[in-house]
C-alpha positions as MATLAB code, in Angstrom:
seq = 'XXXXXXXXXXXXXXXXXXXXXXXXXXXXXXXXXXXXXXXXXXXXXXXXXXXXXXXXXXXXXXXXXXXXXXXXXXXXXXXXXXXXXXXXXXXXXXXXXXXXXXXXXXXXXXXXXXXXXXXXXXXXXXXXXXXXXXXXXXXXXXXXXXXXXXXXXXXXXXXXXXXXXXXXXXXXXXXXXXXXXXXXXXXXXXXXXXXXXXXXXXXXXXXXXXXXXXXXXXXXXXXXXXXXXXXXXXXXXXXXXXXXXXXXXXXXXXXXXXXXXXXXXXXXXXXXXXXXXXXXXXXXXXXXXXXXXXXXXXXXXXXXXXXXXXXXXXXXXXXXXXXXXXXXXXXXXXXXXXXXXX';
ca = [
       0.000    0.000    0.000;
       1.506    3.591   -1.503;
       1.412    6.637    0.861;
      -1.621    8.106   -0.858;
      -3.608    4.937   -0.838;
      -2.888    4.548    3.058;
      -3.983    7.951    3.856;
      -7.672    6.392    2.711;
      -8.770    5.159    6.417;
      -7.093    7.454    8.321;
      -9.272    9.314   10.754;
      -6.659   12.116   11.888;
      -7.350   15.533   10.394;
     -11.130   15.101    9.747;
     -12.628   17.644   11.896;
      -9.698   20.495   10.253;
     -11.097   19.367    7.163;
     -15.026   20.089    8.024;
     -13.976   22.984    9.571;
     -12.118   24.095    6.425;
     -14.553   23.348    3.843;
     -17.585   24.513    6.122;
     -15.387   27.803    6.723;
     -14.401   28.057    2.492;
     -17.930   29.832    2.051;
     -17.708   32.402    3.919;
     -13.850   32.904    1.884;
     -10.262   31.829    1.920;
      -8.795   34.132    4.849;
     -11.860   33.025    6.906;
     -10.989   29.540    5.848;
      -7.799   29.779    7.050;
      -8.366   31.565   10.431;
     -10.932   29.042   11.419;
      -8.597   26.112   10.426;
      -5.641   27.515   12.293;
      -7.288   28.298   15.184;
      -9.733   24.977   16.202;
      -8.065   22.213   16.138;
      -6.215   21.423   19.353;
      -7.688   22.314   23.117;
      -3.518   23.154   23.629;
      -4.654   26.855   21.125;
      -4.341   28.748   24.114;
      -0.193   27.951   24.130;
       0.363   27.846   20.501;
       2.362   31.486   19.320;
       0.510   33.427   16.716;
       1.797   34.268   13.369;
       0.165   35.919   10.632;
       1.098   34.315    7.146;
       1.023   36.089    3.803;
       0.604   33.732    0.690;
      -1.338   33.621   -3.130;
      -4.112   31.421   -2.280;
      -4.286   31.370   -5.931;
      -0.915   29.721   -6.240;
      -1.427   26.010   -6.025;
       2.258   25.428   -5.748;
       1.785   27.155   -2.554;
      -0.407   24.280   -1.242;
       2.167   22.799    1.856;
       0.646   26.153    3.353;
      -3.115   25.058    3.383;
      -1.373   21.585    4.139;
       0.393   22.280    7.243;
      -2.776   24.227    8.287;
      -5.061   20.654    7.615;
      -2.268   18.273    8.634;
      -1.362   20.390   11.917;
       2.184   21.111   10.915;
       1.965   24.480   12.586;
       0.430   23.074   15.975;
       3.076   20.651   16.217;
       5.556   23.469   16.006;
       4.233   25.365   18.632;
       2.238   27.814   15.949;
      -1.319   29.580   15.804;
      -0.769   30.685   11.874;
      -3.316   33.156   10.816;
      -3.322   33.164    6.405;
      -3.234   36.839    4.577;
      -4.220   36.591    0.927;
      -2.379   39.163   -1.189;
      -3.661   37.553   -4.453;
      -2.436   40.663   -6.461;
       0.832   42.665   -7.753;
       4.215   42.293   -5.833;
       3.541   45.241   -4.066;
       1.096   43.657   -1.907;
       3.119   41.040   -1.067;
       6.044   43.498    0.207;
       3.252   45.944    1.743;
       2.013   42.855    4.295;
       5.376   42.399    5.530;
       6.585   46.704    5.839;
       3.291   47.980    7.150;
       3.588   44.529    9.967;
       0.285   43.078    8.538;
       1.762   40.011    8.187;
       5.072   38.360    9.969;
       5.848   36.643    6.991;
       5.628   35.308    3.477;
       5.501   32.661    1.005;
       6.323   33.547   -2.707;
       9.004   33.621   -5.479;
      11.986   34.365   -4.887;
      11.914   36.549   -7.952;
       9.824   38.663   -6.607;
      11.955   39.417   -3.417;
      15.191   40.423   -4.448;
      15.293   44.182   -5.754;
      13.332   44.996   -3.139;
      15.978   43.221   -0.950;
      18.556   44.948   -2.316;
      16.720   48.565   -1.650;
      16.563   48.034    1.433;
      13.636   45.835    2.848;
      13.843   44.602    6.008;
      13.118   40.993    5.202;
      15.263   38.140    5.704;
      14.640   35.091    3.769;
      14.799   31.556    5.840;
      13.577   29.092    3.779;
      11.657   27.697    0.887;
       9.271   25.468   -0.456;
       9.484   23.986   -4.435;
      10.874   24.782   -7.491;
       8.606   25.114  -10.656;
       5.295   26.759  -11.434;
       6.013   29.367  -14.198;
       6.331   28.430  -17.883;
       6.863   30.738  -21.067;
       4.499   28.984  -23.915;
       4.668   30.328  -27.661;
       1.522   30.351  -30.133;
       2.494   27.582  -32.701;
       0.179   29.281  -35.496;
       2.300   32.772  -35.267;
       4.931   30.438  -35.748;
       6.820   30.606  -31.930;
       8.181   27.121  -31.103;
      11.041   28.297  -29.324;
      13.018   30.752  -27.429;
      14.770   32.345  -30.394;
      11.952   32.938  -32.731;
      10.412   35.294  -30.013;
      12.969   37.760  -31.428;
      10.844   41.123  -32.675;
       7.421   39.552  -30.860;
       5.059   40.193  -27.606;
       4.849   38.266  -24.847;
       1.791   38.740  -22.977;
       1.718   38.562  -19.468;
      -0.904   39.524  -16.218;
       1.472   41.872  -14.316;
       4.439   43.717  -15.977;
       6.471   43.039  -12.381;
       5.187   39.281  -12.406;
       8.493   36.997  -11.456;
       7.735   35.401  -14.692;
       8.663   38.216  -16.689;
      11.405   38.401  -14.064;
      12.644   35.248  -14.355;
      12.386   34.774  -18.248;
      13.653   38.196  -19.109;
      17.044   35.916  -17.825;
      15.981   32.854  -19.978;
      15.918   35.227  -23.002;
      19.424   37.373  -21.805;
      21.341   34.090  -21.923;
      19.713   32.854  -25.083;
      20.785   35.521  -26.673;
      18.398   38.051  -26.978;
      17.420   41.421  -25.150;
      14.499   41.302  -23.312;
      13.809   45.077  -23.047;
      14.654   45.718  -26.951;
      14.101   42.072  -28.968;
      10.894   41.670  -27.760;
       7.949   43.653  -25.971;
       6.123   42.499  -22.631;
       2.348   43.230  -22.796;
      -0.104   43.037  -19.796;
      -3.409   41.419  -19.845;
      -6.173   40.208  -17.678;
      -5.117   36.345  -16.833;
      -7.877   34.862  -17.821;
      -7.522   36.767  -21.213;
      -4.062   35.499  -22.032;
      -4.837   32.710  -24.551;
      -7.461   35.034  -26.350;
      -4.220   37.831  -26.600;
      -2.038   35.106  -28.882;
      -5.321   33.954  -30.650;
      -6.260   37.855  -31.736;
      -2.745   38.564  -32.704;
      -2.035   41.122  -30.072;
       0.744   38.637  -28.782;
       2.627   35.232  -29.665;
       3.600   34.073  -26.474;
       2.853   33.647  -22.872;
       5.108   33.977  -19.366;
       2.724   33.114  -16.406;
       2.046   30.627  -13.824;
       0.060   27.429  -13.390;
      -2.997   26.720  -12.374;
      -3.482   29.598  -14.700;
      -1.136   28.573  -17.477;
      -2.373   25.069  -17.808;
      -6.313   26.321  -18.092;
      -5.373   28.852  -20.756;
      -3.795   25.738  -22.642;
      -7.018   23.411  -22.419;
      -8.738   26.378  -23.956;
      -6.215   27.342  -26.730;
      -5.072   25.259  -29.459;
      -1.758   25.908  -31.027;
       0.152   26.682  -27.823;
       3.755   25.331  -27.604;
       5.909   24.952  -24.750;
       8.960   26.929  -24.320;
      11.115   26.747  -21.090;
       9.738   26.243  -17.781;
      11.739   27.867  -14.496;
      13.031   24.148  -14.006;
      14.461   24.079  -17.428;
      18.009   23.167  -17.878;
      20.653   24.743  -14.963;
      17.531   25.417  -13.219;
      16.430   21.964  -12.976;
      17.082   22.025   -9.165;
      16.335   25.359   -7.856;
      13.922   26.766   -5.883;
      11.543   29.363   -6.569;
       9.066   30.051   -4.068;
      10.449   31.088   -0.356;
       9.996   31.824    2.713;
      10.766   35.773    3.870;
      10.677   37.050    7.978;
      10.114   40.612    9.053;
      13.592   41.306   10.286;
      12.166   42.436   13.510;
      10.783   38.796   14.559;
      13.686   37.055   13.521;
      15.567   39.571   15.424;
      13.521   39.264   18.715;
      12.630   35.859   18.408;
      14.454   33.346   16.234;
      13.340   30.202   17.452;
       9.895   31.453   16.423;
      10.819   31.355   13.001;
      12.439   27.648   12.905;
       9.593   26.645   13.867;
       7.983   28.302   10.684;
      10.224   26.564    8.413;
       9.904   23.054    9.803;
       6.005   23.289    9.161;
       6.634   24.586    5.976;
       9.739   21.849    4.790;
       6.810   19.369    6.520;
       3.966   20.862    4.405;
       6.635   20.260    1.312;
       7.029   16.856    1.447;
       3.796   16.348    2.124;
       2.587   17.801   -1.241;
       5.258   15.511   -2.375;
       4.032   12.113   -0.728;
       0.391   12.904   -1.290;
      -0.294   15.023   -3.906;
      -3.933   13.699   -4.825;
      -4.389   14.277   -1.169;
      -2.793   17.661   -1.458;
      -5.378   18.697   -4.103;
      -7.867   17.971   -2.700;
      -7.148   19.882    0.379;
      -6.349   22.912   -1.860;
      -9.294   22.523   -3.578;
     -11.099   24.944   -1.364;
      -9.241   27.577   -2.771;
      -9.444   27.242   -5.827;
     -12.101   27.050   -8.879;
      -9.941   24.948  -10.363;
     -11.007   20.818  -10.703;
      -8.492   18.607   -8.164;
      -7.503   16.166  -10.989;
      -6.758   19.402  -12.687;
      -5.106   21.006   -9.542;
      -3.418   17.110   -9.134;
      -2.021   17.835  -12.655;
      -0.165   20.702  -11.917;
       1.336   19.393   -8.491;
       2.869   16.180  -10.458;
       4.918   19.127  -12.236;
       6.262   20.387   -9.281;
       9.514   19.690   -6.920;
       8.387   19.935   -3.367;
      11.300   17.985   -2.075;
      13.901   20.919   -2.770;
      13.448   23.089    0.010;
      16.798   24.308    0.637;
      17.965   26.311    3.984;
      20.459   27.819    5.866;
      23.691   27.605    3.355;
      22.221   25.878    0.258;
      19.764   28.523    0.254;
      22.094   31.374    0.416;
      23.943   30.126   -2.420;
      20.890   30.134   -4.910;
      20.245   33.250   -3.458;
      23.456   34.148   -4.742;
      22.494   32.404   -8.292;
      19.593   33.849   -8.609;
      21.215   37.646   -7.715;
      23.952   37.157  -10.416;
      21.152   36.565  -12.858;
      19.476   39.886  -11.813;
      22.769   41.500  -12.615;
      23.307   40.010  -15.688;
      19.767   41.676  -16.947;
      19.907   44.847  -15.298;
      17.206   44.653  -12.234;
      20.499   44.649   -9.590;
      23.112   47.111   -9.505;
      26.198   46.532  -11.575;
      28.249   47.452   -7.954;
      26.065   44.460   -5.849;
      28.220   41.817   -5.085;
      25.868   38.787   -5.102;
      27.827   36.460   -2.798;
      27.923   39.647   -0.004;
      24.114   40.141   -1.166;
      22.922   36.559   -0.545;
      24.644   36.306    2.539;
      23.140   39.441    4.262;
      19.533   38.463    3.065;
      19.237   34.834    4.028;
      19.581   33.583    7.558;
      20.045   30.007    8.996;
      17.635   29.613   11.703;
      17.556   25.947   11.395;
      21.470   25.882   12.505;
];
C-alpha cells in the first residue's frame, strides 16, 4: 500500500477538514483563520503568526497543508493566512506595514526589493517550478529564439515570470527590453491575446497557465523555471520581518519546519494535497493534481544551500539589469538569508 492509498482510512485531520470546507464559504482568509485556530484544546499555548501567501498559487499548497495536517500546531504555531492575491507590491506591503510576519512567494519577486533596502530576511523555501513561457504555434513561436521582434503577454508587468524569463531570453541571446515587448493582460484573457494577434507568447504561472492551454489550441511549450541549470532550484520562499527574527528566532524555525513538513507532504500525497487545496481554488483537483505532479516539493533548501541560490539567482538579476552593476551577489545573498535551522 503507496502513501496516498494509506492515507484512505485514516481518521486524523477530519474535523480540520469540516472545519475548512464549512469555513471556504464564507472565503479563503476566513478559511484559514478558522482552520488555524480549532483544532487542538492546547490553542491557548500555541504562538501566533500571521502568514502572507497567493491562495491562488497552487504550488503554494504545503501552506493550506500544514494548516489541515497540523504542521503548525506541532511546532508550537497559531498561523493566521493573509491573501495578497495581487501585484508584488502587496506582497512586500504585508510584511513593511507589519500586517503580516511573513511570506511565502518567489523568490523573484523578493530580491530588488531586498537589495533597496527591505527589512526581510529570507529563511527558507518550499518547491521549485510553477512558471512556464508557452509560444503560439500558429504565429509560428516554437522556441526561445523565434520570439525575437514579438510580444509576450503577461498579467502583471512586475510578475516573477517576466522576471525570471527576461534571464531565460538574456542568456539565449536576446534582449528582453529591446528584442521583444512584454504586454499586460487580464489572466484569464491570455490565450485570447495570442489567438487575436495582439501577442505570440505567454510567461505566467500554473494553475493559470495550464487552463489557458485546455482552452487554446496551437500553444507550444517553451522553457519552464526548471528548465536546464535550473532543474534544481527553488523558486518560491519563505521571507521574515527582520524584527521577529531579530527578537525571536526560534519562532521562526519553527515556521520553516512546518513549511519543509507541508513540502514533502505535497510531495508524498499530492492527490491528497489537491484535494485539500481545492477549497481555494475554482480549479477541478484532478486538474489542480495535474499541476502538483509538475512540481519539486522535495527541494526546500535552507540555511547555506539557500544562500547560495540566493546568490544564483542575484547574479542573474545583474546580468539583466534589475540589480546594480556594484552588488556583489555572494555579499548580497549572505546578508539576506539567515540560517535559523542551525
Amino acid at each position: 500500500m503507496g502513501k496516498e492509498q494509506g492515507l484512505a482510512g485514516a481518521s486524523a485531520g477530519w474535523s480540520r477538514r469540516r472545519v475548512l470546507r464549512t469555513a471556504a464559504g464564507a472565503g479563503v482568509a476566513g478559511a484559514a483563520a478558522v482552520a488555524g485556530s480549532s483544532v487542538l484544546a492546547q490553542g491557548s499555548k500555541l504562538r501566533p503568526l500571521t502568514l502572507a501567501w497567493n491562495a491562488n498559487a497552487v504550488c503554494l499548497s504545503a501552506v493550506p497543508v500544514a494548516i489541515e495536517r497540523g504542521f503548525f500546531e506541532k511546532q508550537g504555531l497559531k498561523v493566521e493566512l493573509v491573501n495578497f492575491a495581487g501585484s508584488t507590491d502587496q506582497l512586500l506591503e504585508t510584511i513593511a506595514t507589519g500586517k503580516a510576519d511573513a511570506a511565502v512567494g518567489m523568490v523573484h519577486r523578493w530580491i530588488k526589493p531586498l537589495e533597496s533596502g527591505l527589512d526581510v530576511k529570507l529563511v527558507g523555501s518550499s518547491h521549485g517550478g510553477c512558471s512556464r513561457l508557452v509560444g503560439y504555434g500558429p504565429a509560428g513561436i516554437t522556441s526561445i529564439a523565434k520570439l525575437k521582434g514579438k510580444t509576450i503577454a503577461v498579467s502583471d508587468l512586475n510578475s516573477p515570470g517576466k522576471n525570471f524569463f527576461s534571464v531565460l531570453l538574456t542568456k539565449a541571446g536576446l534582449d528582453p527590453e529591446k528584442d521583444v515587448s512584454w504586454r499586460q493582460f487580464p489572466g484569464d484573457m491570455l490565450g485570447l491575446a495570442v489567438e487575436k494577434g495582439e501577442a505570440h507568447a505567454i510567461a505566467d504561472g500554473d494553475p493559470n497557465l495550464f487552463l489557458i492551454e485546455r482552452r487554446t489550441k496551437g500553444l507550444v511549450e517553451l522553457a519552464t523555471n526548471l528548465s536546464g541549470e535550473y532543474a534544481a532550484k527553488t523558486c518560491c520562499v519563505v521571507g521574515v520581518g527582520g524584527k521577529l527574527i531579530r527578537s525571536d528566532k526560534p519562532l521562526v524555525a519553527s515556521l520553516v519546519r512546518a513549511i519543509n513538513q507541508g513540502s514533502e507532504f505535497v510531495a508524498d500525497y499530492p492527490n491528497e494535497t489537491a484535494r485539500i487545496y481545492s477549497p481555494y481554488s475554482k480549479v477541478p483537483v484532478d486538474d489542480l493534481r495535474a499541476v502538483l505532479g509538475t512540481l519539486t516539493h522535495r527541494n526546500h533548501p535552507s540555511g547555506v544551500a539557500l544562500q547560495k541560490e540566493v546568490e544564483f539567482y542575484a547574479r542573474d538579476f545583474k546580468l539583466v539589469g534589475v540589480l546594480k552593476p556594484s552588488t556583489d551577489a555572494a555579499r548580497f545573498a549572505q546578508h539576506v538569508t539567515v540560517d535559523v535551522l542551525a
